[in-house]
N, C-alpha and C positions, 0 to 999 in steps of 0.2 A: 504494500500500500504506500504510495504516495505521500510525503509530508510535507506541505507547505506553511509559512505563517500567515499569520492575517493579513499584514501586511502584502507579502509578495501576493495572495492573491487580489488584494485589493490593485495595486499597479501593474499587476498582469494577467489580468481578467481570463485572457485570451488562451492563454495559456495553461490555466484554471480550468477553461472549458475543454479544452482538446485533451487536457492529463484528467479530466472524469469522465471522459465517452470511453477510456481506456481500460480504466479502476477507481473505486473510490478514493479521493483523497481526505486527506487527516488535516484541518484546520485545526494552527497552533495560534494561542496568543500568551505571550511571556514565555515560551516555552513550557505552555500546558497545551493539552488537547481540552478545543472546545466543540469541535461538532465535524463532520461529517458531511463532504459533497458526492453524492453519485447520481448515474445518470439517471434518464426516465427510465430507460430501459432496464437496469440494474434493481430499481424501485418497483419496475412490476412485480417481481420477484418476492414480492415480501408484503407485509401487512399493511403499508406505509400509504398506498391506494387507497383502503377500508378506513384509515383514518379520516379521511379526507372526504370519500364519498355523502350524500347527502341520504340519510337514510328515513324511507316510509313512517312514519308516523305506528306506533305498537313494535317496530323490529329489535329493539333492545329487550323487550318484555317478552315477545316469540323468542327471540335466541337462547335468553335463559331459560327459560320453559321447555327448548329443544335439548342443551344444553342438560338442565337437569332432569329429566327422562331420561336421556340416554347413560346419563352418571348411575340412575336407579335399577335401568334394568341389566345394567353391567354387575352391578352390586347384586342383585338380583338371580346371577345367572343366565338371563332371561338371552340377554346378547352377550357375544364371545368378542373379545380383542385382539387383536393380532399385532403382529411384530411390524415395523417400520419398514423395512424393506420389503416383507410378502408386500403388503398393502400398496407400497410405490409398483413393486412388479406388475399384480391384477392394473394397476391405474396406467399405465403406460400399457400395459397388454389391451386394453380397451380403446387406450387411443389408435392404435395402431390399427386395429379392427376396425374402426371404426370410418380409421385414413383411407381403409384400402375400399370401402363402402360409397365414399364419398368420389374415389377416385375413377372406380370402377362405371 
């Protein structure tokens, strides 16, 4: 990752922008870290979008209600959990399915 100060990004913006289409960069000021530039693209990637998003009116009160359900019937036994990679695996095996569907 990239470390710049404050300062150099402020007088060279430019430079700023083309070194975070690359990787994030680490904004210092005093020689601390204050924050964090990346790109949009980099940012889809992450929850940083749903921050931002403007949300329906009830979707905070559904999520937790969705949220705690599924917390219950986990406890429950009712639904099973699985491990981080099977799940990524079925999830990209469905896109893939799903490509050749669209493609075809």
């Amino acid at each position: 990752m990239k470390t710049m100060s404050a300062r150099d990004a402020k007088t060279r913006f430019g430079e700023l922008m083309d070194a975070m289409q690359r990787e994030p960069v680490l904004l210092t000021k005093n020689n601390r870290p204050v924050g964090i530039v990346i790109s949009i693209e980099d940012a889809a990637d992450t929850l940083i979008p749903e921050m931002f998003m403007e949300k329906e009116p009830g979707y905070d009160e559904w999520f937790q209600a969705k949220v705690g359900n599924t917390l219950k019937n986990i406890q429950s036994g009712k639904t099973k959990t699985s491990e981080h990679n099977q799940v990524m695996e079925r999830v990209w095996q469905r896109f893939f399915e799903k490509n050749k569907q669209v493609s075809a």
